[in-house]
Structures are given as C-alpha cells and as structure tokens.
C-alpha positions in Angstrom: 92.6 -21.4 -22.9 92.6 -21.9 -19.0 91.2 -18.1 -18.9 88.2 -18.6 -21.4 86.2 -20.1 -19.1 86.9 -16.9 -16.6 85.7 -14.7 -19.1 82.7 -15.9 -19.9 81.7 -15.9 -16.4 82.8 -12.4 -15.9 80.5 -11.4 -19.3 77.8 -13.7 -17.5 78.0 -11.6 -14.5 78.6 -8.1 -16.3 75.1 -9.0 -18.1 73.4 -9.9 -14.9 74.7 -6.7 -13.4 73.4 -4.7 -15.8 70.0 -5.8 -16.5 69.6 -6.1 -12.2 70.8 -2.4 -11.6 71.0 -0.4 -14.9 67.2 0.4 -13.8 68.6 2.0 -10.5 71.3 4.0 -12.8 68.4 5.5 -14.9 66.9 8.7 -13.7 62.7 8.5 -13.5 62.3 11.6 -15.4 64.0 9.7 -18.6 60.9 7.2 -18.8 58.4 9.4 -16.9 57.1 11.5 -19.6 57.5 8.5 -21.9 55.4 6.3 -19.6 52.4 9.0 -19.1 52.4 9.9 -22.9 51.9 6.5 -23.8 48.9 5.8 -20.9 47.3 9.0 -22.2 46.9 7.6 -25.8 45.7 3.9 -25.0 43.5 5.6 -22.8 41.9 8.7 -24.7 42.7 10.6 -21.4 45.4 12.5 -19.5 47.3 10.2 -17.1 49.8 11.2 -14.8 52.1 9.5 -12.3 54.7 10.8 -9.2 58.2 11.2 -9.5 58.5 8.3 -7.1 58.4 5.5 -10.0 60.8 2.4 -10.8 61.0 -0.8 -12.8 63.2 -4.3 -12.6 63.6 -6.6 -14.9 64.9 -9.5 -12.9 63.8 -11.6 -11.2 60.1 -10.5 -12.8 59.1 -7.5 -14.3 57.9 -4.9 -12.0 56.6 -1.6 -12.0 55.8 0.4 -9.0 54.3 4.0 -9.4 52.8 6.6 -7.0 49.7 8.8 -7.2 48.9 7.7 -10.4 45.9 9.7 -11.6 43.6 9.5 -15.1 42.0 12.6 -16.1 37.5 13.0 -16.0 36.2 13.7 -19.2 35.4 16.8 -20.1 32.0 17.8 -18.6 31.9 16.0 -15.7 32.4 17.7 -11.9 34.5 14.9 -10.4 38.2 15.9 -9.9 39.4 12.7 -12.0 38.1 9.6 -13.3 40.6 7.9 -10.7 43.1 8.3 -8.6 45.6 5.3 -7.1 48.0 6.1 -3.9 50.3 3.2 -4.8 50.0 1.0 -8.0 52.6 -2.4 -8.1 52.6 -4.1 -10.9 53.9 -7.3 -11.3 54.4 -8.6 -15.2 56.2 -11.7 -17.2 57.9 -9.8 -19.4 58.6 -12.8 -22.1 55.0 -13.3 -22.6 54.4 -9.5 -22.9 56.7 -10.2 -26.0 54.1 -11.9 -27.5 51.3 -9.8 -26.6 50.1 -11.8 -23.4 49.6 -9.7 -20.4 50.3 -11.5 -17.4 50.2 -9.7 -14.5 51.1 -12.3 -11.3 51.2 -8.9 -9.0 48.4 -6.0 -9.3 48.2 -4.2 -5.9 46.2 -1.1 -5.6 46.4 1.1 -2.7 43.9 3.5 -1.5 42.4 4.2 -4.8 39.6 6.4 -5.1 37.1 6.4 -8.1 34.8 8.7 -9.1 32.0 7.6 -11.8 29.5 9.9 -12.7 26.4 9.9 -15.4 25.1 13.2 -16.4 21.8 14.2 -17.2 21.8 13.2 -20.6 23.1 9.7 -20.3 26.9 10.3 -20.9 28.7 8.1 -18.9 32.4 9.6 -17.8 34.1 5.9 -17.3 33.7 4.9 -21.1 37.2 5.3 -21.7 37.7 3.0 -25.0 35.0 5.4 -26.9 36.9 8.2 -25.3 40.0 6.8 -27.4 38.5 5.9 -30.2 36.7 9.1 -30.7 40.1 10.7 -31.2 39.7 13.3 -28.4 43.1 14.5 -27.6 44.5 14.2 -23.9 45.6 17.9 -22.3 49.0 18.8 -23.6 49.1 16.8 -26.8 48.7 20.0 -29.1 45.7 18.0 -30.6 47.4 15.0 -32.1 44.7 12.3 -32.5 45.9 9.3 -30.4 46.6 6.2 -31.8 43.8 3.2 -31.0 46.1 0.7 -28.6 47.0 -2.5 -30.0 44.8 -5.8 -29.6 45.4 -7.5 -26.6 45.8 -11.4 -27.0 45.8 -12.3 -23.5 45.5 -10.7 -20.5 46.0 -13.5 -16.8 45.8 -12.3 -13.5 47.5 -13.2 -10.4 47.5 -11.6 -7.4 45.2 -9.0 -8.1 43.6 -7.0 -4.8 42.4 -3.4 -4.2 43.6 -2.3 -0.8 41.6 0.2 1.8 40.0 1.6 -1.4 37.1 4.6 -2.2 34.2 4.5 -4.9 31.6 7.1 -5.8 28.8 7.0 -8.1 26.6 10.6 -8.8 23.6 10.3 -11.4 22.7 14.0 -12.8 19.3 12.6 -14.0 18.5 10.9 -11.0 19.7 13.1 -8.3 21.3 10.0 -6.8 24.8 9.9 -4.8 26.2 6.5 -3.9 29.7 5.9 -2.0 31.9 2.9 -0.8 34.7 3.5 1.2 37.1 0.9 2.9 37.1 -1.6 -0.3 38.8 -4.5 -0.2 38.9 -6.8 -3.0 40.6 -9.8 -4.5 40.4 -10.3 -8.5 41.3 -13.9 -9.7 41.4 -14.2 -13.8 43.6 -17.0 -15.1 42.7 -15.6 -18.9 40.3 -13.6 -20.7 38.2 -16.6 -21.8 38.0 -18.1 -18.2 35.8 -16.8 -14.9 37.0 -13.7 -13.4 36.5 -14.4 -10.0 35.5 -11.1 -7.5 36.0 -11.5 -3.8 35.4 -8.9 -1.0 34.1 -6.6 1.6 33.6 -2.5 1.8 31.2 0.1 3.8 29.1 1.0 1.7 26.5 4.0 2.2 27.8 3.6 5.7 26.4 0.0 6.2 28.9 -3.2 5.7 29.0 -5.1 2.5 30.1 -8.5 0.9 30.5 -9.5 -2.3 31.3 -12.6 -4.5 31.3 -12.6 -7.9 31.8 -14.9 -10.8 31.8 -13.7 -14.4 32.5 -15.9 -17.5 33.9 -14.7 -19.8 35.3 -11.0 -19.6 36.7 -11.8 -23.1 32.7 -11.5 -23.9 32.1 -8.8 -22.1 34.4 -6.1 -23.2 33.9 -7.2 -27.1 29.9 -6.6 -26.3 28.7 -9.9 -26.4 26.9 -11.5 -23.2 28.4 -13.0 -20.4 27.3 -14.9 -17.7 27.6 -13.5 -14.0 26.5 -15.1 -10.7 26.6 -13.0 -8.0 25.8 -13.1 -4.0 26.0 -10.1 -2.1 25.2 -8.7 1.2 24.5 -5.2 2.1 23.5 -4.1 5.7 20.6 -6.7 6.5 19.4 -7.0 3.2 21.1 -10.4 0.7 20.8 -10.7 -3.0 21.6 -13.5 -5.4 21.5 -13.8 -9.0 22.5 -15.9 -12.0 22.5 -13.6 -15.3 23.2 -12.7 -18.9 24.8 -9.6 -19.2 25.9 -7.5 -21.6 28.2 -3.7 -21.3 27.6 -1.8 -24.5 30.0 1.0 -25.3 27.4 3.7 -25.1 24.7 2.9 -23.0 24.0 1.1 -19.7 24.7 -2.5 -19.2 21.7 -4.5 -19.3 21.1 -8.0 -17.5 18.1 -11.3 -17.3 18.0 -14.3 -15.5 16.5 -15.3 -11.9 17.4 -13.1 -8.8 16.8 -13.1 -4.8 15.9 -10.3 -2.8 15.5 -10.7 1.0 15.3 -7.4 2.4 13.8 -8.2 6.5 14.3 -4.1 7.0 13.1 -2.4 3.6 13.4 1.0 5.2 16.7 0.7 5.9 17.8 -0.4 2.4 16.1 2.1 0.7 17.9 4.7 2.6 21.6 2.8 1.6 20.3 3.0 -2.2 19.2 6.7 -1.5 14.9 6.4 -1.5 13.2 8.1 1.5 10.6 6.2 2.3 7.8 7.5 4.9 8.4 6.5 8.6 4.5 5.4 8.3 3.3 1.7 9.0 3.9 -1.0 6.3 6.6 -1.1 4.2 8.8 -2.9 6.7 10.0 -6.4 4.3 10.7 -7.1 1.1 11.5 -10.4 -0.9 11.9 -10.9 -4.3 12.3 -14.2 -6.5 11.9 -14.2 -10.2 13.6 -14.0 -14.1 14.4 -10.8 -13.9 14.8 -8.4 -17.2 16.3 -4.9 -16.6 19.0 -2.0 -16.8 20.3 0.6 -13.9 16.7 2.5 -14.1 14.5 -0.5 -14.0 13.6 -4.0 -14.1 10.8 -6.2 -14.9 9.9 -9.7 -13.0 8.2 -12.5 -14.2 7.6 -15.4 -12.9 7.7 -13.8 -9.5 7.5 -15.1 -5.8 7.1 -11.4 -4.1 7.1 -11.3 0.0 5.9 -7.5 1.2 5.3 -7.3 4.7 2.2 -9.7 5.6 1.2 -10.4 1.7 2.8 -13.3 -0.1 2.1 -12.7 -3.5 2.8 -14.3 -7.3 2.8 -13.1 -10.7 5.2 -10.0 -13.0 6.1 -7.0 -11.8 7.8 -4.5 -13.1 9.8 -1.8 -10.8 11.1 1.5 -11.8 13.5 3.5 -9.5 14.3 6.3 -12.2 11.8 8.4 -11.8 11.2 11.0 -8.4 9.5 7.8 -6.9 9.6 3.9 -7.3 6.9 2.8 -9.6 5.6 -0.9 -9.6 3.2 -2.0 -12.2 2.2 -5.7 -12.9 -0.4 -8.3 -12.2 -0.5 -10.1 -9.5 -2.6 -13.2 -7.0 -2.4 -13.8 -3.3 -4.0 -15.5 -1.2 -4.3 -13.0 1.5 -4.0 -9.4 1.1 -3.6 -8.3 4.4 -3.7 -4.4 4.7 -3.6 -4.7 8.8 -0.3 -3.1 9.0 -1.6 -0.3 6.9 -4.3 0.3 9.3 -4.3 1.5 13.3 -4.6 -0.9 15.4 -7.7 -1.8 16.6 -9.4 -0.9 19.3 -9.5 -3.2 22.1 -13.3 -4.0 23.2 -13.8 -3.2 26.6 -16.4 -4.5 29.3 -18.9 -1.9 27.8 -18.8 -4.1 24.6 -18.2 -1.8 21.8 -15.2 0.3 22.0 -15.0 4.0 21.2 -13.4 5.6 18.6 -9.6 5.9 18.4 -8.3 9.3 18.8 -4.8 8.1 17.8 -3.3 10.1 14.2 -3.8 7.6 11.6 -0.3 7.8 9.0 -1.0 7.2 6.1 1.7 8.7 4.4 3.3 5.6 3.2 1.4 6.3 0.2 4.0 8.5 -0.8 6.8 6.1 -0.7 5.5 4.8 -4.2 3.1 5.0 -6.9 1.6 1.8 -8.3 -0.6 0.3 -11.1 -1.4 -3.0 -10.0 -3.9 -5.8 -11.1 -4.3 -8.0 -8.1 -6.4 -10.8 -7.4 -7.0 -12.7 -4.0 -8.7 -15.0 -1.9 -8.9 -13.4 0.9 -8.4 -8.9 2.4 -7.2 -9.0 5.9 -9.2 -5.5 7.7 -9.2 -5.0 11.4 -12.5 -5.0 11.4 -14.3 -7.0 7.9 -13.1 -10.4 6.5 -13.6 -10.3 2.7 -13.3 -12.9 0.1 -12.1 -13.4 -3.1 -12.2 -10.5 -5.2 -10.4 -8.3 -7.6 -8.7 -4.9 -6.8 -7.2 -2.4 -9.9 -5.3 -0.6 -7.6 -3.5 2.8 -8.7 -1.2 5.0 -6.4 -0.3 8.2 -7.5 1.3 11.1 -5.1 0.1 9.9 -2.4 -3.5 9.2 -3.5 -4.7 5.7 -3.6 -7.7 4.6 -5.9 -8.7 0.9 -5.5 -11.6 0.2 -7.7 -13.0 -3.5 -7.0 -15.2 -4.8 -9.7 -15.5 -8.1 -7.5 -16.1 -7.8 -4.7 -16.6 -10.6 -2.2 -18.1 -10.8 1.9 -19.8 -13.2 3.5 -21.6 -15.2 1.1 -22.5 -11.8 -1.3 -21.0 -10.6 -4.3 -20.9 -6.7 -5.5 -18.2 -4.5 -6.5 -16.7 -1.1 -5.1 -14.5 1.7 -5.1 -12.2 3.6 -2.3 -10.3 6.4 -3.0 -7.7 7.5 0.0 -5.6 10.8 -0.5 -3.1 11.7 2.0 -1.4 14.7 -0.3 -2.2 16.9 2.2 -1.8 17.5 6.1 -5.3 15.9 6.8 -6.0 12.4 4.9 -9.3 12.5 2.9 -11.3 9.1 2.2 -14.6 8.1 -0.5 -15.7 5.1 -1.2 -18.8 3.6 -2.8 -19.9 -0.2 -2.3 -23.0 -2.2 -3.7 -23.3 -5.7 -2.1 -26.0 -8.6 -3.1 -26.6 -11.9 -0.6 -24.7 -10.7 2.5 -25.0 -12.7 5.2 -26.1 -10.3 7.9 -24.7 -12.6 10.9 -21.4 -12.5 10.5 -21.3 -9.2 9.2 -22.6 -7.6 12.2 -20.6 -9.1 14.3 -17.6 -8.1 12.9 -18.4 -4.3 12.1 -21.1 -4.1 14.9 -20.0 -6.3 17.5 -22.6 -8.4 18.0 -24.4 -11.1 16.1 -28.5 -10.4 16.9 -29.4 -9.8 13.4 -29.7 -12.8 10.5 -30.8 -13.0 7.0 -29.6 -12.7 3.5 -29.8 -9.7 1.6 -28.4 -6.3 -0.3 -26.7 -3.2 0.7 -25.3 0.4 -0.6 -23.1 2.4 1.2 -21.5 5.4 -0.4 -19.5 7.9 1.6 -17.1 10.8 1.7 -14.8 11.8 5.5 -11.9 13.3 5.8 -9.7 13.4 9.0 -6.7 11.6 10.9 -8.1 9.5 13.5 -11.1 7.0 13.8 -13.0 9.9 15.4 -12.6 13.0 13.3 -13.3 10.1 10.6 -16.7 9.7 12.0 -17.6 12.7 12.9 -17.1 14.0 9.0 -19.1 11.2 7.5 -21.5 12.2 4.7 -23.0 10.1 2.3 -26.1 7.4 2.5 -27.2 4.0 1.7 -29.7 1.5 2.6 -30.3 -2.5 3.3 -32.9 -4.9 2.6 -32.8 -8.1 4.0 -34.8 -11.2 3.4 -36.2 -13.7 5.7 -34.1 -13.6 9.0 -34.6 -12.4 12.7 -33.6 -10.4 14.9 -32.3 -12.3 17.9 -32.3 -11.1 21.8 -35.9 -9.8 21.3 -39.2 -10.6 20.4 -40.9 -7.4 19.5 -44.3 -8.7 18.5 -44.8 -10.5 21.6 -43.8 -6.5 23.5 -46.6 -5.4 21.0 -49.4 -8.1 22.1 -48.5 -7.5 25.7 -48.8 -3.8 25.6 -51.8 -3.8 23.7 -53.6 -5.9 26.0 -52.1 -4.3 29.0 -53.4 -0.7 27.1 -57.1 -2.0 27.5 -57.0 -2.8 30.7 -55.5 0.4 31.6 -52.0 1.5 31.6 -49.4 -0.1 34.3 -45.5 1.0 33.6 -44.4 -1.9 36.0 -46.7 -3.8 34.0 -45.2 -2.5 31.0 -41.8 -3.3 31.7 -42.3 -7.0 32.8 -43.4 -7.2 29.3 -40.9 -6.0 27.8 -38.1 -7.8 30.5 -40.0 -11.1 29.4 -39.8 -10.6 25.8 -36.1 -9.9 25.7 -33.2 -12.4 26.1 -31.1 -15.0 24.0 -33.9 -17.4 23.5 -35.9 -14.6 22.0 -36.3 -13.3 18.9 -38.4 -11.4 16.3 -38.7 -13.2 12.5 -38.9 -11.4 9.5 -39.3 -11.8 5.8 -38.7 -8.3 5.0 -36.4 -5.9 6.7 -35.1 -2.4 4.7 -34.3 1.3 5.6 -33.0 3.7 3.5 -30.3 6.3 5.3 -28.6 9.7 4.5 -25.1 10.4 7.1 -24.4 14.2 7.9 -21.4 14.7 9.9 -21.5 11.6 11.0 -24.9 11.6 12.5 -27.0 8.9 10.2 -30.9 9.8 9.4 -33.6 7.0 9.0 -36.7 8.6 7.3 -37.7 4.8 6.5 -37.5 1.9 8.5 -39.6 -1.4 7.7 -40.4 -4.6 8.9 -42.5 -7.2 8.3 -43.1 -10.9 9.2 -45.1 -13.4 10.7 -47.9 -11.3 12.5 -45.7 -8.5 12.8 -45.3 -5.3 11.0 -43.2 -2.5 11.8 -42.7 0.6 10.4 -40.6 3.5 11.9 -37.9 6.3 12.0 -34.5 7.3 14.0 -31.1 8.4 14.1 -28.1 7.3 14.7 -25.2 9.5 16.0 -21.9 7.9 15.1 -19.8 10.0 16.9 -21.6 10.0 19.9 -22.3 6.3 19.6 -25.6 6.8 20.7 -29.0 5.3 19.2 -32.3 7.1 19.0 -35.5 4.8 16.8 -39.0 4.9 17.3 -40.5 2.1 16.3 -44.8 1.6 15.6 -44.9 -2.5 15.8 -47.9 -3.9 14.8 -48.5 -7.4 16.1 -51.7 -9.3 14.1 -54.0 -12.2 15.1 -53.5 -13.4 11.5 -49.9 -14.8 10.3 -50.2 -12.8 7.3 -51.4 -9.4 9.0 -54.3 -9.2 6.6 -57.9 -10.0 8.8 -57.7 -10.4 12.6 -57.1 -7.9 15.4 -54.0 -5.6 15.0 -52.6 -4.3 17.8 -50.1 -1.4 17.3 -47.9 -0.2 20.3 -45.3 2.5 19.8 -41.6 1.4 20.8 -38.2 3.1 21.4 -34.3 1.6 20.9 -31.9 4.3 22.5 -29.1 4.0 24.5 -25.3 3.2 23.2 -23.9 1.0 20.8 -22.3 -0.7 23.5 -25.7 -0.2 26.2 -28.3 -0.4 23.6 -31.8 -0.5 25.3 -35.8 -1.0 23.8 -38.5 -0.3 25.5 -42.4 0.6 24.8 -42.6 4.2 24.6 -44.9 5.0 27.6 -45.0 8.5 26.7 -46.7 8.1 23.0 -48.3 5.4 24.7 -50.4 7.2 26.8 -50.7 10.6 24.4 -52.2 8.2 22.0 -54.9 6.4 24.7 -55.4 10.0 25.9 -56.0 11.4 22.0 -58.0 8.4 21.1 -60.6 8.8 24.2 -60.8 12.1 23.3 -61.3 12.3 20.1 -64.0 9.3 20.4 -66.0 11.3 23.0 -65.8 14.4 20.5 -67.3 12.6 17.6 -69.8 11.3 19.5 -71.0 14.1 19.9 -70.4 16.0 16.9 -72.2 13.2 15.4 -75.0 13.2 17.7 -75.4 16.8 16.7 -75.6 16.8 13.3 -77.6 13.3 13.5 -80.3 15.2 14.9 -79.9 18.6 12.9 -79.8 17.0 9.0 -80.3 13.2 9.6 -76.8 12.5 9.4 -75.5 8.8 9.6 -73.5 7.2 13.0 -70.0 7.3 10.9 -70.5 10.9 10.3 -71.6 11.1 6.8 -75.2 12.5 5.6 -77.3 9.7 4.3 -76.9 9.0 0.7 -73.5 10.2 0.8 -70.2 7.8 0.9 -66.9 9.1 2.1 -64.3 8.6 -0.4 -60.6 7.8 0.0 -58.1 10.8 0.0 -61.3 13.1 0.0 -61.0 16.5 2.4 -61.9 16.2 6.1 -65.3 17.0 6.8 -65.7 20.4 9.0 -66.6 18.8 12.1 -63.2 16.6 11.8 -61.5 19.6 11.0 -62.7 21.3 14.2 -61.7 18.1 16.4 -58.2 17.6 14.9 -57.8 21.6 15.4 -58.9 21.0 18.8 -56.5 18.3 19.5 -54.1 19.9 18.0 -54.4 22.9 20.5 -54.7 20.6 23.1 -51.3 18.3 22.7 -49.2 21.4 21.7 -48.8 20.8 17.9 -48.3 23.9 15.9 -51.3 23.4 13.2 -52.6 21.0 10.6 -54.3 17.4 10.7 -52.5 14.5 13.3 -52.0 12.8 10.1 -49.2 15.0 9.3 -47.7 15.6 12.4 -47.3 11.9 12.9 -48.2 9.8 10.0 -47.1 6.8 11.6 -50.0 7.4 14.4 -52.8 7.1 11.4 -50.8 4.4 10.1 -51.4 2.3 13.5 -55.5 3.7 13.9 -56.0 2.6 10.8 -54.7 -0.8 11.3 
C-alpha cells in the first residue's frame, strides 16, 4: 500500500512528460503535409509553410511556423496573396474543443500582402468564394475541398502585425498603392464585440496613423452592416468618420455616415493616393464635412460643409476618382467665390496710375486636375480687378476647358447674365466670353477696372469677346470682339467740357489765341469740375486689341457732343475727337450753339483733353473762305438771272437732301483742293464738321 501513492505520482509525471516533450520527439514532416493540406481546403488556396514548424501543448497551445505563404488566385500577377516571415500562434486548446477560437498570442512578422483587383472587378483576396466555389488548390488532383466548419467563437488576445508590407494594384484604374513598415495591434474579445485596430506604417512614402473601431465583425463577415469609426492620419492630411458598412462577397465594400477631411496641402495627398494634380495656382486645401454615401470608386456628400482653398462652400457633392480624372458634380452656395488664387496677381499701380500689362505666363492648367459639373450660387466672386454680387454660375470643366454660363449675373447695382469659356488643352490658353449688364453703376465700376472714378451714372452694357494668349499682354493684344454702353443721367467728373466749348467759341471770334486756348481749357479742368449728362452711349468693335469708336454721344444740359476715336489696349494709349456743342438754351433747341472741336489722347495712366487747335483753325480758315466765295458766287449769279442772297433763283426753294447746286459744287471742289482732301463734298470727308455748321 505504502507504494501506491509512488506510483501514481510516477504515472502523473510520465503523463506530464509526454504531453510536454512528445511534441519535440515528433519529426515536422509527420504533421507538415497534414497541416498545409488542411489550410489549403479551408482556404480554397494552396498554402505552404517551412520546415522550421513546432507545437506544445502545455502550458498553452502554441504553434510557431516560418515562411508561411497562401497562394494568388489564378489570374492575378502578384507572386502570392500573402506571405508571413514568422507566424506564433498562441491558442486555448480546451475551448478549441468546443469550437471557440481563442487565440491569446497572434504575432505576425514581416508579412507582406499583395491585393490586387483586375480590370473586370475580380478581387484576388475573396478567399471564402474561392472555397466555396470548389476550385481545387495546386496538387490536390482536383478533389473539391470541403467548406470549413462554422466557427462559434473566435477572441483575440495579443494580436500585432510586426515591421509589415501591403500593396494594393487596381487593373481598371491604373492605380498602385503600398505600405511598408506596418505596425499594428488587433484587440477582439469575441466576434460580437468591437474589434479594436491600433497603429502606424509609411505609407506611399509619407507616415500614417490609424485607430479603428468596428462593431461587430460577427456582422461583417456574414454580410450584414457594421458600424466602424475610424481616425486616421496620413502625411498632413487627417480624416474621421463614423459609418455603416457593409463587405459583400463579390463586390466592393460599401459605406454612409458623416466623415472629416482636412487636407491643409491637397497636392501632396493627391500624390500619396496616386492623382497628379497640375503644379498651377489653386488647388492648395481641401476640407470636407458631410453624410457621406460611397464605395472604393466614388462617393456622394450631402449635407456638406466643403473648404477649397479661399471658398467656404455648402450643399451635396458628389466625387468620382475612378475615372482618368476626379469628377465632382453637385449643387452648391457660398458666400464668396473667390477665384483670386486662380488668377495672376495683380499688378501693382504705380506712380503713373494705371499699371501696364503683366508679361508674367498665366497657368492655367489646373483645369486639368479635374473635370466638374457644378450648380453654384453665391453672394459674392472675388476678381483682382471686379467685385460681383450675387449671382448664379452652371459651371462645367471638361479636359481642361472651363465653360461657366451665368444666367444671373450681379455688379454694382445691375443685373444681366453671361458666359466665359476658358480652354487651356493646348500650349497657349484661349478665352470667350459674352456679358449683357442692365443698371450698372458706372462709379464704382470704373474705378475698379479703369482705375479711376471720373465717370457716374446708371446704365447698360455688352461686351463680347474672343483672346487667346498666356499673359495679360498677349491677352490684350489678341482681343476681338465689340460692345457698347449707354448711360443715363450722370457726369463726367475732373472736367467741364461745355464750359471749354463756350470759352473757345468766344475766344474763336475774337480771333485765335493758343495761350488763350489753354487757360480755358486749364480753368475748366479739375476735381470741382465736371460735365452733366442725360445721355451718354458709343457703340465699339476690338481688333487685336485696338478698340474702334465709329459712334460716340453725349448729351446734357446745354451740351451736346458727338464724336469718334480709338483706343489701343495694348499700347494703353487714347486717341478721341470730340465736336462739343455748348447751347444758350438748357435744352439745346433755340439759342446760340457754339461748337468747338476737342481731343482726349495721351495714356490710360496720363490721359490728357484739350481743344484741337489744329481743326480749330482749318475750320475758321474753311469757314472765311468759303463765306467770301459765296458771296461772290452769289453776287454773280444775282446780277446774271436775278438770283436770291441765299443762293437760290427766285421762286425756287431749296429742299432737304436735294443735290448741291453747281456753284456749291465748284466751292467745295475748290476747298477741297485747297485743304488736301482727295474729292467729294466736306460733308463726307467730315460729317461731324456739317454737323457743328449746321448747329
């Protein structure tokens, strides 16, 4: 009896012995082959491990296996789906008895994962549909694996990826993504609680972060939806998000709920997710808050709080990244659309006043970062140069070509709509626009696009255009197109040109004095000066940037003005000659009329006026002439046939529009000779001349 008790410590020990070291006695290649065959058939795909593989039982289940490797699918280029350099794996072995996987150890070293979509959507990490399918691993003579039992329970312990590798190549997209020094800590306590994901990598060659929670994975891999929150970090970009999601078997994972995006260097993060975007201006932030609605090609925003660069806007938006090109469509309101970073800086105003024309390139290739279809609607479009108000833009961006048509339009007081067409396809950027604008206020707006603020009223304007060029000044000096304004009841301030017309006039008839002359005109300019108006219009045609005048009119409180120019943008010079005709009468009907020609050259930033001494005296010269030779062509024929003193034979009236007579014939011919005009009546050499004669 006193030995039993020896015994069944010696069997004790003999057991212990056994199930510590009968693992050590059994060569690797006896469960080896065993181990990958069984891998292979749960999975759907070959699996292999190295020969340097072992197990214990005590004091926990363990397995420890090197270079463990599953096969790609067929079809795919990547070597293998994955590849691990070190796997140990830590499970109770009681509760694997009763189909509970707990794993309190999971340590993967160095693995490296290739995932990989093709062009026609197959997916080569979709391994239960491999398995399912009944596609036979390499080597199993075409036996149909068996599907692997149901899993109860799976809890996770220490769980971590060490120093690990990821790459992701889409066939369709022609996208290549890679992570590379992965470090990650899994917590999962069961299937129907959080899995918790924790850690850092480089990805794209820019650091990372990541912590994720998603509840429940039990949902997840049965195909209903699971919650995930997730914050992130990549480079200097950070993302949050809150979301349903769900991971069919065939077909990408889809996901909604509200998401950040604060992206302070968009240029760099499209470069990490693989999208060149155009080192042009713009495009420098983006921020995005919003219910978010999308899959790996695409998502849709509403509700959306959207910061691009200078514009803070609200509304839906929906992005697409699948394409050759981002694409953003929606509808959207800001409150200022500022387009200044879009623009080259403006030029700064020098002494002169008006500066000259930038000969720096204008980029506008930025336009091919993206294309767009976009309904937007603002208070307020930031220029360099022009404020405008609230108005509506349909803007579309395709390759590089950018067509905004604005059906309301709104600038300083007036209303109209227009269109502007920008394509920058090709080397040199090409521009068109057309604008139609009702009760502008011509103050402000001439300050800001001609840098001063002499001219006031209300009133309409066209402008239509074509150019082509990449800087300010080939821009102008390709300008074609036309327009016209009319204003209503303003002035023009600095000047008072009928009080210039009244001087010269009188100064005329008392015989011409240029000092004279330009006291006048010194007197009748400065700020307290200024010519009124109840009319003011000219109609305008642009040829290489050099703008044509045919018509010019004014007219106002005894004054009325008629007159023709150029103006050469390029050159930024002015050249107008004016034919004011100051009246005794305030509404230039009755009275004395006094018409004196006048000229506005010089510079936009030196512009000058001044009577036009030259016409001035051609036209006192002309007018004595032609005087003396009627009186005596009348005194002729008064004595031949009896013919009246204003030249017509008694009982005859002289009709409107009627043929000149032959003696006024013979004078215009003569004063045509005489002043060098090539042929024909004064009338059409200068209509404007009979115009003031007859006033």
């Amino acid at each position: 009896m006193s030995r039993i008790p020896f015994i069944i410590l010696a069997l004790i020990a003999l057991l212990f012995a056994l199930v510590v070291l009968a693992p050590n006695f059994v060569p690797a290649a006896a469960y080896k082959e065993r181990l990958e065959t069984a891998a292979s058939e749960a999975l759907g795909r070959r699996v292999t491990v190295g020969d340097n593989l072992s197990f214990r039982l005590i004091p926990r289940t363990a397995f420890r296996v090197d270079a463990l490797e599953i096969a790609n699918a067929d079809g795919f280029d990547g070597p293998y789906l994955t590849r691990v350099e070190n796997a140990d794996l830590g499970v109770k072995l009681f509760a694997l008895l009763s189909g509970i996987v707990e794993v309190d150890r999971f340590v993967l070293t160095e693995p490296d994962i290739y995932l990989e979509r093709a062009a026609d959507g197959r997916v080569n990490w979709n391994l239960a549909g491999t398995a399912a399918g009944g596609t036979a691993p390499d080597g199993e003579n075409g036996s149909q694996p068996s599907a692997p039992g149901a899993l109860k329970e799976l809890r996770l312990g220490d769980v971590r990826i060490v120093d690990g590798r990821a790459r992701y190549a889409d066939a369709g997209a022609g996208q290549r993504f890679e992570a590379t020094a992965i470090n990650l800590a899994v917590i999962l306590k069961s299937l129907s609680e959080p899995l918790e994901v924790k850690g850092e990598m480089v990805f794209q060659g820019a650091p990372a972060t990541v912590d994720l929670v998603l509840t429940t994975l039990d949902d997840l891999t049965a195909g209903r939806a699971a919650n995930m929150k997730i914050d992130a970090a990549l480079g200097a970009a950070s993302a949050g998000a809150d979301l349903s999601l769900t991971a069919p078997a065939n077909g990408s994972p889809t996901y909604a709920g509200p998401i950040r995006l604060e992206a302070p260097d968009l240029t760099a993060l499209a470069a990490l997710m693989d999208v060149e975007l155009a080192d042009a201006p713009g495009f420098d932030r983006l921020d995005l808050a919003g219910d978010v609605d999308g899959n790996d090609a695409g998502m849709r925003l509403s509700n959306a709080e959207i910061g691009f660069d200078e514009i803070e806007a609200q509304g839906a938006l929906s992005l697409d990244w699948s394409g050759e090109r981002p694409r953003a469509s929606g509808v959207l309101s800001t409150e200022n659309l500022d387009l200044r970073p879009y623009m080259p800086p403006p030029a700064e105003t020098d002494a002169e006043g008006f500066p000259a024309w930038s000969e720096a390139p204008m980029d506008f290739s930025s336009l091919r970062n993206l294309d767009a279809d976009l309904d937007v609607s603002t208070d307020a479009i930031l220029l360099n140069d022009l404020q405008v108000g609230e108005s509506r833009l349909l803007l579309k961006i395709d390759r590089g070509r950018m067509t905004a048509e604005i059906p309301e339009l709104s600038m300083y007081g007036g209303q109209g709509s227009g269109q502007l067409v920008v394509n920058a396809r090709g080397a040199t950027p090409s521009f068109a626009g057309n604008f139609d604008m009702g009760a502008v206020n011509a103050q402000p707006f001439s300050r800001d696009l001609l840098k001063h603020d002499n001219l006031l009223g209300l009133g309409s304007f066209t402008f239509n255009f074509t150019a082509s060029g990449a800087s300010q000044a080939a821009i102008m000096a390709s300008m074609d197109g036309g327009g016209g304004f009319d204003l209503a009841d303003g002035a023009l301030k600095g000047v008072n040109i009928a009080g210039i017309a009244r001087a010269a006039a009188q100064l005329r008839a008392g015989g011409l004095n240029p000092a004279a002359l330009a006291a006048a005109v010194a007197e009748a300019r400065g700020p307290a000066q200024q010519t009124d108006f109840t009319e003011f219009l000219s109609r305008f045609t642009m040829d290489d940037g050099v703008v044509s005048a045919p018509t010019i009119s004014l007219n106002g409180p005894f004054l009325a003005m008629n007159g023709t120019g150029s103006v050469n943008l390029p050159a930024q010079t002015i050249d107008l000659r004016l034919t004011p005709r100051a009246s005794t009468a305030a509404d230039g009907q009755g009275g004395q009329a006094l018409a004196v020609p006048m000229r506005i050259g010089g510079t936009f930033s030196a512009p000058t006026i001044a009577v036009d001494a030259e016409r001035l005296l051609r036209d006192n010269v002309e007018g004595t002439l032609r005087d003396t030779l009627q009186g005596l062509v009348r005194g002729d024929r008064a004595n031949e046939d009896g013919a009246t003193e204003d030249g017509t034979a008694e009982g005859e009236t002289a009709a409107d529009g009627e043929q000149p007579s032959l003696e006024e014939s013979l004078i215009n011919e003569g004063l045509n000779a005489l002043f060098g005009r090539r042929g024909g009546s004064p009338e059409n050499e200068k209509p404007q001349e009979e115009q003031d004669r007859q006033q």
